[in-house]
Every structure is written in structure tokens, then in C-alpha cells.
N, C-alpha and C positions, 0 to 999 in steps of 0.2 A: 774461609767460608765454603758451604757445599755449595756441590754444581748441579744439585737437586734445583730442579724450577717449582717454587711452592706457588698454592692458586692463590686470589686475588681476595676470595672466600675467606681463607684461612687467616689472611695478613687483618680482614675487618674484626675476626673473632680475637687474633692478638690483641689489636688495641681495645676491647673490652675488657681482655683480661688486666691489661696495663690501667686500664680504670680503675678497675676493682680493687687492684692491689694498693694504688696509689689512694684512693677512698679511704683502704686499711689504717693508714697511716694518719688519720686525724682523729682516732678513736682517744690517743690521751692515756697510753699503757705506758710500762716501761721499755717495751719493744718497740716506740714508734720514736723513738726518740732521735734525731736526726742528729747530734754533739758529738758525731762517729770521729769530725776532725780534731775535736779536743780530748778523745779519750789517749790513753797512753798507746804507743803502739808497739803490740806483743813484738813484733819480727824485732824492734831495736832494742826494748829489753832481751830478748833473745840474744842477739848480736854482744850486748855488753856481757851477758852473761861469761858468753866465748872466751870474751878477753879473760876478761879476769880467771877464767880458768886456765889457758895461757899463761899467765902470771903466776897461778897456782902449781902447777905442771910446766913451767916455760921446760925442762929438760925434755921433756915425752911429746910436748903438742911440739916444738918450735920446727920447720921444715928447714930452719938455718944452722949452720956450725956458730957455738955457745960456746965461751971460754968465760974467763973473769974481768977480764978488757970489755968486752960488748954487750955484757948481760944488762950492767943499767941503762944501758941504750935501749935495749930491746924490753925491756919487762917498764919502759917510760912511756914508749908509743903504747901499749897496750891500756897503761893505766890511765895515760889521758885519754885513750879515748874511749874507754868506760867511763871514765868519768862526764865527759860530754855527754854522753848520748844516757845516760843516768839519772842528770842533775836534768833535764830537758823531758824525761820522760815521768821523773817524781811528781815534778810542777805539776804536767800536766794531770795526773793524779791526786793530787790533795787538789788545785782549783775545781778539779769534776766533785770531789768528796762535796767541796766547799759550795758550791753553785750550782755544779750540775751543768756546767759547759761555759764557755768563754779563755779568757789567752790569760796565762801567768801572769800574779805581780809582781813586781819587787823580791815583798816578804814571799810568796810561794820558792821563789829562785832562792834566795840565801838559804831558806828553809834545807830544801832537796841540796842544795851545796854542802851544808853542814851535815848534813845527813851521810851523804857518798865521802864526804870525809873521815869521818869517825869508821866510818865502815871499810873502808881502802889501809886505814889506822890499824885496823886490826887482821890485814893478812897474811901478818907474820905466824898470830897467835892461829889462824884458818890452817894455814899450812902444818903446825905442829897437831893440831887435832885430826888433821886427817891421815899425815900418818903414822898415828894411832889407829886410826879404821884401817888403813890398808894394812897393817901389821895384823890386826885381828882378823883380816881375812886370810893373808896369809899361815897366820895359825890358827886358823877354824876352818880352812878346806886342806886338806891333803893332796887335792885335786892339783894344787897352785903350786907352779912350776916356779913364779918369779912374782916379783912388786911389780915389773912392768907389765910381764900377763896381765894382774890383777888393774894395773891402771887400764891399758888398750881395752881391755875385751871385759869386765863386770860390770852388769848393770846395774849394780848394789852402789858401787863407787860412783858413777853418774849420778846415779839420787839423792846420797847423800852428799856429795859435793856441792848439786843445785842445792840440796836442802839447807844445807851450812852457811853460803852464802844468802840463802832467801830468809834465816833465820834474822841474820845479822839486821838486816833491813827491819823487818819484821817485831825485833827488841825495840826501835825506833819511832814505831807504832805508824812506817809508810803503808800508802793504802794499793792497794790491788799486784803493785809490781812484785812482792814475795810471791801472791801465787800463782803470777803467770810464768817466774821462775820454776816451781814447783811442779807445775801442772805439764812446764813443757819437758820437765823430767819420768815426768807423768805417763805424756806421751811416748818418748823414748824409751822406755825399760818397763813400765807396766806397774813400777812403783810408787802407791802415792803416799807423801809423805807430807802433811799438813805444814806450811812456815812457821808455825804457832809453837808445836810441838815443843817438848824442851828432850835433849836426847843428850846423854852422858856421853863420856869418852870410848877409846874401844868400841866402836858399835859397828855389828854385823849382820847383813841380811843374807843371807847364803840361796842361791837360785835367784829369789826374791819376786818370780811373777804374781801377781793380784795380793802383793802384803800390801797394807791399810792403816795407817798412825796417823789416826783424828787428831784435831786442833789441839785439846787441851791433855793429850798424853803425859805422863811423866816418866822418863826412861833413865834409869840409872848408866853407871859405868859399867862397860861389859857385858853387854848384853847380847846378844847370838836370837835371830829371828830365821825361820824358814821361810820357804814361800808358802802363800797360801793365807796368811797370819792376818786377823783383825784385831785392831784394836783400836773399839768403836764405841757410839753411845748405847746406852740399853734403851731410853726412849730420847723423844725431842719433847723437853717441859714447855710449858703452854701458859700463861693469865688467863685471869678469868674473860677477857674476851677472845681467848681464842688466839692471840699471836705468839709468837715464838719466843719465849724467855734464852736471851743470849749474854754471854759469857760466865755461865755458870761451868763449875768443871764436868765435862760430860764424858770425857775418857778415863781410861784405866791409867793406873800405874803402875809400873815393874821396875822394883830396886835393882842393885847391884846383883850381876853375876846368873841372871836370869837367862833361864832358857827357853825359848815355845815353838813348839816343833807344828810343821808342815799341816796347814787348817785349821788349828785351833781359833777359836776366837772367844777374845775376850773383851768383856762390854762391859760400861757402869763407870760414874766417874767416882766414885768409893768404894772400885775394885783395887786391889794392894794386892800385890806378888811380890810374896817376902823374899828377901834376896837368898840367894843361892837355889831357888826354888827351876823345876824342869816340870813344863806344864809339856803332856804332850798331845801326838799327832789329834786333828778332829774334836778336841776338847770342849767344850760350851761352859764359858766359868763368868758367872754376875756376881760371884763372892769373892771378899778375901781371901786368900792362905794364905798362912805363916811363911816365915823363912825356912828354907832347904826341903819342901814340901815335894813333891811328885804326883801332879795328878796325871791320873789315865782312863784313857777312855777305853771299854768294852762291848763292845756290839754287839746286839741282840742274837742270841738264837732262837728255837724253833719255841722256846717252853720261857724263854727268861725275856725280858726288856734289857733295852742298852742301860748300860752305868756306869759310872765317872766315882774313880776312887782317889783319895785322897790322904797320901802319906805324912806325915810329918817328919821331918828329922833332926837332929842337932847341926852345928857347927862341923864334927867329924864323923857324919853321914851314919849316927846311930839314930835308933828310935827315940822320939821324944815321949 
């Protein structure tokens, strides 16, 4: 507390303002909604995220000496209690989807049970995809001295790790917890990576500050992103009265072996980037290209407008 003496004056105009604000709250928005204690709460999804990454990394994250004796000890505390605070956090998510506030039933529990099960089921196959990522960053930077560099210090690996896990969830069709996984990836590295997304193996974001891969992206194997990278809707569709038409495909796709260099962005959800295609820096693309294509951007000078060309090529990098 300060040891400012406020006047007597001031404390009456606070409690006006504590009026007003309280008054706010019976207007009937979605902001007034007071079911703050039934919503999911981020910090424990947060928390279980940890473990399981833990689990995922137990050699890099664990602060303990790991041998083959104590590993299923220790990679068991972590999974159970992901799993608690998981199965506890779902509920409360589908009951809010379901009602809009009130305490888990039964079926909500077994529900979110079977759900962090199928998903803990498949850590194994978590762990082999990834690395695959950290292998393609280690051969897509130069820079990368090691896989544990690349684990400690990328923030490309943080996001797609949340991402992979928020994915998993996310296939199961649970509601808010993938993107607060996502989001708080988000916040961390500056990468947002939708839960929704579908993202191939081998997958690389090199830098990675302000890259963007909306919900309904589709990302082949092997793909190499800069920072800077959008891959976003070209508009938001609408009904005839004006609301929002959703889950129609709104992102782009990019096959196998794609490359998009630093700014580009690409929009439209029946935009295709044929594989083996190198879209580059600053690029603006709401069209298809073909596979092994190279577009580029040119920036205006003093007598000409900027311009975006667009190569074709075969399989063994000749002219099509």
C-alpha cells in the first residue's frame, strides 16, 4: 500500500466510479459474463503443457541425473499430472461450450478422460515428428551448432512443439484448450500457429518472428518458412445477414518441399503452392502456382510499378 494520504473527496468519486463499472455489468454482452470460475484456467493448461513437454524433452528439460532405471519414474509423475490437470481443465471447457457456465458431469469427465488419453497414446509418435523438425532445422540453418542449441534457444521449436501438441487435441475436436496452448506459444516467440492447421513433417520456420498459419492452412512435408510469412485469409465470407460464414477453407496451401522467404504473404483458401515451388521475400500471392515455380518480387523504381514474376519449372529445375 502507499503511504500517500489520499483525500476523503477522492475515496467518494471512487465509489462512483465502482458504481458505474458495476452498473456495466448487467448490460447482457459477452463481456459481462461473471462464469470466470467455470472457465478453463489458462496458468493450468499452461502448467500441463510443461509437463508434457518434459516428457517430450525429459533429456534437456529434466534438472535430475536420467539413466534407464529412473526414466519411467520420472517421465510417470509428469504424465500423471498432465493428465489431472488436463482431464479437469477439458471438462471445464466443453460444460462452458455446452451451458455457458456451471460444474462438470459425469459424461463431460469421462469425455476429457478419453480424450488426454488418446492424446498421451500418441507421444511416442509426438516425439518422432519432432525430430524431424529439429533435424530440419538443423539442416536449414548453418547457423546451428547442435540439436541441443536448437532445442534450448529456437523459437521455432517452442511453437511447433506447443503447436503439435495443441494439434493433437484439437483432431478431437476439444474446445478452447488447443488455443490457449497455441496462443501462449504465441506469446513466447511471436509465432502464431493456429491448432487447426494441418502441418507436414520436416517443418521449419527459421527466425520465425510475426510468421502467421491460419486455421485452415494446409502444409506439406518439408517446408522451410522465414520470418515475417503470412499465411492468411484473403477476405472473411459473410451470409446474407451479415454474420460470419465459418469453417469454410480460408487459408492457403503449400505442398511438399516449399519454400517462402522473409514477408511474403500468402492469402486465399484456393491458393496451392505446387510443391518444390520458392515463393520469395515480400511476395503478395492470392493465386495458385504450379510446382517448382519461383515467384519474385520487384520493387518499383522511379519510371516502372512493382512486379511479381512468376517462373515455372520442371522436376530438374528446367523451364517448363
Amino acid at each position: 500500500m502507499s503511504n500517500v494520504r489520499t483525500s476523503a473527496r477522492s475515496h467518494e468519486r471512487l465509489e462512483q466510479v465502482i458504481a458505474v463499472a458495476v452498473e456495466s455489468y448487467r448490460a447482457g454482452r459477452g463481456i459481462d459474463s461473471l462464469e470466470s470460475a467455470a472457465l478453463p484456467n489458462s496458468r493450468k493448461v499452461v502448467e500441463a503443457l510443461e509437463h508434457l513437454k518434459h516428457v517430450i524433452y525429459m533429456g534437456f528439460y529434466s534438472t535430475r541425473d536420467l539413466n534407464e532405471a529412473n526414466l519411467r519414474h520420472y517421465i510417470s509423475e509428469h504424465v500423471y499430472d498432465a493428465f489431472e490437470l488436463l482431464v479437469e481443465q477439458i471438462a471445464r471447457a466443453v460444460v462452458y461450450r455446452r451451458l455457458r457456465g456451471g460444474s462438470p458431469e459425469e459424461q463431460d469427465v469421462l469425455w476429457s478422460e478419453n480424450v488426454v488419453l488418446s492424446v498421451l497414446g500418441r507421444i511416442s509418435e509426438l516425439r518422432s515428428d519432432l525430430q524431424l523438425d529439429l533435424q530440419a532445422a538443423y539442416d536449414g540453418d548453418p547457423a546451428a551448432e547442435s540439436l541441443e542449441e536448437i532445442i534450448f534457444s529456437y523459437p521455432a521449436i517452442e511453437a511447433i512443439t506447443c503447436y503439435r501438441i495443441a494439434h493433437e487435441f484439437s483432431l478431437h475436436g476439444t474446445p478452447m484448450i488447443p488455443r490457449i496452448m497455441t496462443e501462449h506459444a504465441h506469446m513466447q516467440t511471436g509465432i502464431d500457429i493456429h491448432p487447426g492447421a494441418s502441418i507436414g513433417k520436416a517443418f521449419f520456420i527459421d527466425h520465425g518472428t510475426g510468421v502467421v498459419i491460419g486455421a485452415t492452412c494446409e502444409i506439406g512435408d518439408r517446408v522451410k518458412l522465414y520470418q515475417g510469412v503470412t499465411l492468411g485469409a484473403l477476405s472473411i465470407p459473410r451470409d446474407q445477414c451479415g454474420s460470419v460464414i465459418r469453417g469454410n477453407k480460408r487459408h492457403p496451401t503449400l505442398e511438399d518441399d516449399v519454400t517462402i522467404y522473409a514477408g511474403a504473404t500468402i492469402l486465399g483458401g484456393d491458393t496451392v503452392v505446387g510443391r518444390g515451388s520458392v515463393i520469395g521475400g515480400n511476395v503478395w500471392l492470392t493465386e495458385s502456382v504450379p510446382p517448382y515455380s519461383r515467384v519474385t518480387y520487384s520493387p518499383p523504381t522511379c519510371s516502372e510499378n512493382a512486379t511479381q514474376t512468376v517462373t515455372a519449372r520442371n522436376a530438374a529445375g528446367q523451364m517448363g
